[in-house]
C-alpha positions in Angstrom: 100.4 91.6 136.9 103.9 91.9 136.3 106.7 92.0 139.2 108.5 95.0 137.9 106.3 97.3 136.2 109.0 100.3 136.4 112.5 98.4 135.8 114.2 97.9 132.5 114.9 95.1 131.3 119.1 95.6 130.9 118.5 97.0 134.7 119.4 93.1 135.2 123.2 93.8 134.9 123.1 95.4 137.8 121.9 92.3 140.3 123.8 89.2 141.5 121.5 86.7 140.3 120.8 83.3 139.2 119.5 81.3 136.8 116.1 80.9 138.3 116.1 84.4 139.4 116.9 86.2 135.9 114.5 83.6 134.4 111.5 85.2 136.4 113.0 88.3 136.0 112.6 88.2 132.5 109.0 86.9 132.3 107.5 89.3 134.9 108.9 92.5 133.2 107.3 94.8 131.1 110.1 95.7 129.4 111.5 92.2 128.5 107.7 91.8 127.0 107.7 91.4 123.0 104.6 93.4 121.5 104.6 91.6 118.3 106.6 88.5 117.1 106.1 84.6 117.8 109.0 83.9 120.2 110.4 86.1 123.2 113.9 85.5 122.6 115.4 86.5 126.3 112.7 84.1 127.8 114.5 81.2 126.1 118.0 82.2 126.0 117.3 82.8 129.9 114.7 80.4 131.0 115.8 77.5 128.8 119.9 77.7 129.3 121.4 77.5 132.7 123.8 80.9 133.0 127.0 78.8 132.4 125.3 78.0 128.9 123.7 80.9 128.0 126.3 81.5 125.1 124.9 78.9 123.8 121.4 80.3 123.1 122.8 83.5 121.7 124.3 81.2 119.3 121.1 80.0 118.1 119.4 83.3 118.5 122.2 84.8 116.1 122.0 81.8 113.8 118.4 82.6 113.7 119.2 86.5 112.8 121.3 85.5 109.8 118.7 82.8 108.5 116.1 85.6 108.7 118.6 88.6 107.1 118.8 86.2 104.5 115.0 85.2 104.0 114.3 89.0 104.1 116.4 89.5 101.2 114.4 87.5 99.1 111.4 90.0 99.8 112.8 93.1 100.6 115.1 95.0 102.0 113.8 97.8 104.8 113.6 97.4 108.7 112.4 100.8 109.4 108.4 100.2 109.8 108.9 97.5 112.2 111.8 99.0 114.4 109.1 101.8 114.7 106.4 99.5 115.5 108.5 97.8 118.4 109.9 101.0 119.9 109.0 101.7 123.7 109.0 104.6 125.5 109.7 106.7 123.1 113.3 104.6 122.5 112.8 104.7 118.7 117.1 104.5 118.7 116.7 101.3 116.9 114.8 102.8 114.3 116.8 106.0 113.5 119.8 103.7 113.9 119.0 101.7 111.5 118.4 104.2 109.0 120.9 106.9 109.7 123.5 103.5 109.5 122.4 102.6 106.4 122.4 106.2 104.5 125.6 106.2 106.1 127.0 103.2 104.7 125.9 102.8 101.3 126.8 107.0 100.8 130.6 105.9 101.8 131.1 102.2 101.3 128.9 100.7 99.1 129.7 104.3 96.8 133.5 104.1 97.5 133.4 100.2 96.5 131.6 101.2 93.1 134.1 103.7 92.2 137.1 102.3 93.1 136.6 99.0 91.5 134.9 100.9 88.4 135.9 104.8 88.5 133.5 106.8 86.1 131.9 109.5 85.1 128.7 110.4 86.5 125.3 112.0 85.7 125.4 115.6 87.0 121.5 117.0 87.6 119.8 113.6 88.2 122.5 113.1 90.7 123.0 116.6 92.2 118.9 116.4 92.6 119.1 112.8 94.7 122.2 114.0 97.1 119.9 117.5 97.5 116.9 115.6 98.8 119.0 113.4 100.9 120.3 116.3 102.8 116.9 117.7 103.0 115.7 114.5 104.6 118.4 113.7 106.7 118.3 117.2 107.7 114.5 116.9 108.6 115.1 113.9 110.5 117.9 115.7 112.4 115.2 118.6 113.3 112.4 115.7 114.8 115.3 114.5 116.8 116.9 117.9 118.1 112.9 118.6 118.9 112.8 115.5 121.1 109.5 114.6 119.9 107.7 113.9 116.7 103.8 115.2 116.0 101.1 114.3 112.8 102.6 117.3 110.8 106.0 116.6 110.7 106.0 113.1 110.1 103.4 114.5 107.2 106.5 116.0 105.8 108.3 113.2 105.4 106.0 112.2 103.4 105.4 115.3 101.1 108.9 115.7 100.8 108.9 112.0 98.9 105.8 112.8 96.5 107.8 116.3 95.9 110.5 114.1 95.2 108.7 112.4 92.7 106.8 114.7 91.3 110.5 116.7 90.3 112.4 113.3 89.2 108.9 113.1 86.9 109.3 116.8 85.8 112.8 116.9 85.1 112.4 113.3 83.1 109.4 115.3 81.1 112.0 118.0 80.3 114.5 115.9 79.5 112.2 114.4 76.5 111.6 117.6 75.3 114.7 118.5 75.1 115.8 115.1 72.9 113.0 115.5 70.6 113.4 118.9 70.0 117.3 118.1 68.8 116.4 115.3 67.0 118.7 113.0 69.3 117.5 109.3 68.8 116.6 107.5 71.8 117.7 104.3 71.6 120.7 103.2 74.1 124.0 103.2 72.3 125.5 100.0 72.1 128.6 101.3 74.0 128.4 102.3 77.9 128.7 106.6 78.8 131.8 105.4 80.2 133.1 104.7 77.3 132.2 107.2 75.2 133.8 109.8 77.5 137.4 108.1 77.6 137.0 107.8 73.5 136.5 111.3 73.1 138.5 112.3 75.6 141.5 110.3 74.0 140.5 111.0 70.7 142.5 113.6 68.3 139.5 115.2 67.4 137.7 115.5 71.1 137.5 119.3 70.2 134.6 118.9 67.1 131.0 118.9 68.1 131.7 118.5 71.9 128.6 120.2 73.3 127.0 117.8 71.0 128.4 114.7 72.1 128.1 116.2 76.1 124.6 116.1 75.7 124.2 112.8 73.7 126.2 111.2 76.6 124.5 112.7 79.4 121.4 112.0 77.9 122.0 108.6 77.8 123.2 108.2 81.0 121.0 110.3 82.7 118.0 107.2 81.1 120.2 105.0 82.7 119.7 106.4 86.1 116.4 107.7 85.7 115.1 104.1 84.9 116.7 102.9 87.9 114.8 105.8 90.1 111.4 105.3 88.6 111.8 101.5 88.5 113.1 100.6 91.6 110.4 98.0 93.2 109.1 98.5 96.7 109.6 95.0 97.1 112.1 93.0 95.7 110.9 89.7 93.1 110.7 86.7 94.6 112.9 84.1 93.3 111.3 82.3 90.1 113.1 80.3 87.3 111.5 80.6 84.4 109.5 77.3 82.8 110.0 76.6 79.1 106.7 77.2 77.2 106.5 74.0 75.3 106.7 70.3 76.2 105.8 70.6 80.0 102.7 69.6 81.5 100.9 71.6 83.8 102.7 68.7 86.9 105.7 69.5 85.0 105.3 72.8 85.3 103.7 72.9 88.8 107.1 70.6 90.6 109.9 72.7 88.7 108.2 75.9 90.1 108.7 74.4 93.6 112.5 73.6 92.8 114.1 76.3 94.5 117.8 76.3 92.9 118.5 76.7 89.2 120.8 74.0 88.2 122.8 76.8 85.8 123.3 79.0 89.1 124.1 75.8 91.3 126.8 75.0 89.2 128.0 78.3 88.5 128.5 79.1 92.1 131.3 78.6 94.5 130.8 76.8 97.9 129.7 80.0 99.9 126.7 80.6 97.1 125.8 77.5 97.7 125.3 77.4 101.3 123.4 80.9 100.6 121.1 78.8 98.4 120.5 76.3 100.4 119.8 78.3 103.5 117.5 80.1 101.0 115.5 77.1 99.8 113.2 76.2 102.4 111.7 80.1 103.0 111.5 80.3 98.6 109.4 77.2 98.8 107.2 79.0 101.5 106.7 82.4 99.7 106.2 80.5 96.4 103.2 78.3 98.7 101.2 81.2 99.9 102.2 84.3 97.8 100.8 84.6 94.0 103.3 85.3 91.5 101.9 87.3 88.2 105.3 87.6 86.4 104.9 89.5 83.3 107.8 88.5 81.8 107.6 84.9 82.2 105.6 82.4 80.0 102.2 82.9 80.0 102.1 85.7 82.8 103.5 82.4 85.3 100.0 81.6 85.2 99.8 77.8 86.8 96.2 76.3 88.0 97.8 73.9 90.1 99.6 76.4 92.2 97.1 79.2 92.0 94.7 76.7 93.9 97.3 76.1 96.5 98.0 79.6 97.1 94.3 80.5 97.3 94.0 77.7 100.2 97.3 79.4 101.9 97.6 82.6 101.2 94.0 83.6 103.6 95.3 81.1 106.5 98.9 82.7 106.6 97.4 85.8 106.5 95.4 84.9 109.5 98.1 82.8 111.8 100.9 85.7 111.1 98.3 88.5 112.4 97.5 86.7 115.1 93.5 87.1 114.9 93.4 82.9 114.1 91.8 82.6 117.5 89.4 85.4 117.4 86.0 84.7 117.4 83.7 86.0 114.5 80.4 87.1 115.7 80.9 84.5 118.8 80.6 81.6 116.5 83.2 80.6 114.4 87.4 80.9 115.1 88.8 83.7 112.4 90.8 80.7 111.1 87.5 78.8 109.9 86.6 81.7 108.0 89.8 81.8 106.5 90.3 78.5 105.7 86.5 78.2 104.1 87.6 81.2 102.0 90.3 79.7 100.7 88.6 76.5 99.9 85.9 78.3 98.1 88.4 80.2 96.0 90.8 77.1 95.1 87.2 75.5 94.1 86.4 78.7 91.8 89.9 78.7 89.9 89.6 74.4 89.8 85.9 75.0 88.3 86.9 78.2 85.7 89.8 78.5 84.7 91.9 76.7 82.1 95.2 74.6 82.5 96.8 76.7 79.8 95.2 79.7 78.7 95.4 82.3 82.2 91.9 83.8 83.0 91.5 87.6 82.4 91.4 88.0 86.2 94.9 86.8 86.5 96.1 90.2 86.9 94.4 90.2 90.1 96.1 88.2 91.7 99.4 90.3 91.7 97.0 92.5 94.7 96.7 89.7 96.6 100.1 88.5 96.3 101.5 92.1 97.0 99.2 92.0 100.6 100.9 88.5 101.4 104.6 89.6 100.8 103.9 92.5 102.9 102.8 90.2 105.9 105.6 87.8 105.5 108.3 91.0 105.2 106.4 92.4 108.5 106.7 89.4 110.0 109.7 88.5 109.0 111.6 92.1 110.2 109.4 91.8 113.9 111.6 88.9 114.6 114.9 90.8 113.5 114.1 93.8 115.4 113.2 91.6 118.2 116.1 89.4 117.8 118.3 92.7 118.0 116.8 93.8 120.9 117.1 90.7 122.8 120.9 90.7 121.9 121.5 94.3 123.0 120.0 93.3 126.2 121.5 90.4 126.7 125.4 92.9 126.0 123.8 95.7 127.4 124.0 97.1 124.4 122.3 100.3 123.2 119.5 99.9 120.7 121.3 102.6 118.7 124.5 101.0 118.6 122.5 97.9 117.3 120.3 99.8 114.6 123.4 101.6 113.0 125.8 97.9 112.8 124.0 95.1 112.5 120.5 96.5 111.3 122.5 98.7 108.9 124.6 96.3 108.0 122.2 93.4 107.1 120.2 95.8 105.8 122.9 97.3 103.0 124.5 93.6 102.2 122.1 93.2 99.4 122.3 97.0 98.2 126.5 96.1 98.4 125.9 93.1 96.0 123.4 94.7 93.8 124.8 97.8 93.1 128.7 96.5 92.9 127.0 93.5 90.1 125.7 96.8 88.2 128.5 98.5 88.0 130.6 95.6 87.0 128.8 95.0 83.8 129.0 98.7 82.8 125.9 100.5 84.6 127.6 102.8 87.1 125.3 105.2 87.3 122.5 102.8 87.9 124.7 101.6 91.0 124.7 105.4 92.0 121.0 106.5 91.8 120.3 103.0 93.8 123.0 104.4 96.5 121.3 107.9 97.0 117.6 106.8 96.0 117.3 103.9 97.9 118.3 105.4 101.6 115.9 108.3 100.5 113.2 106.0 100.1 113.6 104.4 103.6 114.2 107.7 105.3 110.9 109.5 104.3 108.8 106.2 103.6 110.1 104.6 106.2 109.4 107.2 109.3 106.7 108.8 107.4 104.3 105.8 107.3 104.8 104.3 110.6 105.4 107.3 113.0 102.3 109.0 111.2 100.5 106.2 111.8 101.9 105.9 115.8 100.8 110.0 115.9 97.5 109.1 114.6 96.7 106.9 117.3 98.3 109.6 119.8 97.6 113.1 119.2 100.6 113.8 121.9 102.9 112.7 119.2 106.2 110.6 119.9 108.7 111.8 122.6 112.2 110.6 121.6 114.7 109.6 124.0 117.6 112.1 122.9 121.4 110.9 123.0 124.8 112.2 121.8 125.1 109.5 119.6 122.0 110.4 117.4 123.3 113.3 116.7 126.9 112.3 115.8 125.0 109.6 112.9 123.1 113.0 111.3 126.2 115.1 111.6 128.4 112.0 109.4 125.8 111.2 107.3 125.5 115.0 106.2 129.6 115.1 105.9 129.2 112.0 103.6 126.6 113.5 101.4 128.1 117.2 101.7 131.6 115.6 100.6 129.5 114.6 97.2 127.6 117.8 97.0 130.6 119.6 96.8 133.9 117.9 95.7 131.7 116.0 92.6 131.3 119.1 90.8 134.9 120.3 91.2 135.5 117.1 90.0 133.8 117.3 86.7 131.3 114.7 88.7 134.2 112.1 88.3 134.3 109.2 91.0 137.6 108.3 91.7 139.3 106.0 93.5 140.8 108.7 95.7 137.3 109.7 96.7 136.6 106.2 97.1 139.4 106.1 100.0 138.2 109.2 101.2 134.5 107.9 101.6 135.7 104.5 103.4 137.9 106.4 105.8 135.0 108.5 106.5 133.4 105.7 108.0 135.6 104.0 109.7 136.4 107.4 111.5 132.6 107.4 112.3 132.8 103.6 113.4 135.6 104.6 115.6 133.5 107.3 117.2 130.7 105.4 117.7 132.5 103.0 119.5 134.3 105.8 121.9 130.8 107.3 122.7 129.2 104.0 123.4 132.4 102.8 125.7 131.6 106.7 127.5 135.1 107.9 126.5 132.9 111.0 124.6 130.2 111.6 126.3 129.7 115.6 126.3 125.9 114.9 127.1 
């Protein structure tokens, strides 16, 4: 039974204590407890640093964060399910954090850094539609939190709000074909970018002939542009895979260059700091590659490789097992869950070794993509329980507020591939691709990402959630709904134009809200 059943764990701070002290203090907690995750990071820093060298694990701990930001990149790129999962108490600050951050990031930096490295033109319903829902989410969120608590219904609205979402991008994409085929536009992609075409008619003598005409053409095209990006944009992100050459490799051939985990074009393209990234990347792309099955429709023959199909059959079942943490149950009394799994795995790897062909891929490869999509879902679980946990630990450690920690560094590592992404897009000429990803992907996370987990946490509770209420929640809704109000309203006016006066505007928008969230953390606004 634990010592202090009642404290919190940052109570801590307020003792004079010692190492062995705020070691025992840190295992006999319930607070300082982890609920899921393989390591309980204050327990080491704590128990396996003396104080004068507990820097030094928060070192390690941090190094740790960054390996992990980076492995979840390679998988995907949303923290929300498990922030929820870990909350206590009703402190679900990491959570809302995390995703209040990130809306508020990518809507004013990542947006600002796309249009002032590459002003343009936008889309103007497909856009107007995404900033819309936005508010309407962020808006709904701010209603759960005003509330205090969170119950089955509203958290069912989350989701509805996404498949209403869907079922209007769908629509208006429907209309949108009509519309083409009914004027006999063509619907190929021109070989020149929307952006282009606007400045050439615009500089062009005769920019007055057939201009509803050419609006339409343009818009048209750019509106496929972003609407492929909405309708395309995975749940989880590919895992990294060079493509084999099709002739003149052996199935061993074939089976070691698949476990090569940096191109050689890309290593030598890149500059020192890509190359640490890769090489900080290699060891977890050898892992997924191991234990999750890769059908790759673009890639020769499907990716299909019998070598390592067997060895993800044999894996896959046992990671499955030892991530979940039910290795050790026992089945019906009798056997360890692990047994099964492994004799599962061995059976299957004996099945694809027995029936299936070195070259030709079985009709039942396609099957495989199910199983590889459960496995990538475990490792990005498991791979966001030890960032959340990580976090936590670190706020504790600086008395630091959860929501502090879910609207920086959550945010933050969160965004950095959206940042890369989306500023790579627009570079080579797909703006409005960039855009839809900047107001579609926060959407997603918003309404997927509370509407799965806390419906699933109500489920289990018919009380619902109680949320801890602070100042500082409500300061992220009200900037996030500046942010997306600013486009709502000075786009339009703008003849939807991104500029790279807007762009300032955006950025200084959130370093004015970075600057308040430090006063109200520091208690210098405090009006709660």
């Amino acid at each position: 039974m634990a010592l202090f059943e009642s404290v919190q764990c940052r109570d801590y701070h307020k003792f004079d204590f010692n190492s062995t002290w705020v070691c025992n203090f840190m295992k006999t907690t319930d607070d300082c407890q982890i609920d899921d995750g393989f390591i309980n990071y204050l327990v080491f820093t704590y128990c396996s640093f003396s104080l004068d060298f507990t820097w030094l694990g928060v070192i390690l701990i941090l190094g740790l964060l960054v390996f992990l930001f980076i492995s979840l990149g390679v998988t995907a790129d949303t923290f929300a399910i498990a922030a929820v999962g870990n909350a206590k108490g009703g402190d679900a600050g990491l959570a809302f954090g995390a995703l209040f951050g990130a809306g508020i990031f990518i809507s004013t930096i990542i947006v600002g850094t796309i249009c002032f490295i590459s002003p343009f033109y936008s889309v103007q319903r497909p856009l107007l539609r995404d900033i819309v829902f936005f508010i309407a989410a962020g808006f709904w969120l701010f209603v759960v939190i005003w509330d205090g608590k969170i119950v089955l219904w509203e958290t069912l609205g989350f989701l509805l709000l996404y498949v209403f979402y869907i079922f209007v991008v769908l629509i208006g994409r429907f209309v949108n074909q009509r519309i083409k085929i009914r004027r006999g536009i063509v619907s190929k992609r021109s070989d020149f970018s929307s952006e282009a075409i606007i400045r050439e008619r615009e500089n062009s003598p005769r920019a007055s002939v057939n201009v509803a005409r050419a609006d339409f053409e343009t818009e048209n095209e750019a509106e496929e542009e972003y609407e492929n990006e909405e309708l395309t944009r995975p749940l989880l992100s590919r895992t990294h895979i060079e493509e084999l050459p099709e002739v003149g490799f052996s199935q061993k051939d074939a089976f070691l260059m698949t476990f090569i985990p940096i191109e050689k074009s890309e290593w030598e393209e890149a500059n020192l700091f890509f190359k640490l990234i890769m090489v900080v990347k290699a060891p977890i792309i050898i892992l997924l590659k191991l234990t999750i099955p890769l059908v790759d429709y673009d890639g020769p023959n499907h990716n299909w490789n019998k070598i390592t199909t067997m060895i993800n059959a044999i894996l896959a079942p046992m990671f499955m097992v030892f991530t979940t943490e039910v290795a050790g149950h026992m089945l019906f009394g009798v056997l360890p869950v692990w047994v099964i799994a492994l004799i599962t795995g061995l059976l299957m790897a004996s099945l694809v070794w027995w029936f299936t062909d070195f070259y030709e891929r079985p009709k039942y490869h396609f099957l495989l993509a199910y199983l590889g999509f459960a496995v990538s879902v475990i490792w990005i679980y498991s791979i966001a329980n030890e960032i959340v946990n990580i976090l936590t630990a670190f706020g504790v450690i600086m008395n630091i507020s959860n929501t502090i920690l879910g609207l920086t560094f959550l945010a933050w590592g969160n965004s950095m591939s959206d940042l890369v992404a989306d500023v790579f897009s627009a570079r080579k000429g797909f703006p409005n691709m960039a855009i839809s990803a900047c107001f579609g992907g926060p959407l997603f996370n918003i309404l997927i990402g509370i509407g799965i987990p806390f419906t699933l946490k109500c489920i289990q509770s018919s009380e619902g959630f109680v949320i801890k209420q602070n100042f500082l929640l409500f300061f992220l809704a009200l900037f996030l709904g500046i942010s997306l109000l600013s486009s709502l309203i000075f786009l339009p006016f703008n003849n939807f134009y991104f500029s790279r006066k807007y762009a300032l505007y955006l950025i200084t928008i959130y370093v004015i809200f970075i600057i308040g969230c430090v006063l109200i953390e520091s208690g210098v606004i405090n009006p709660m």
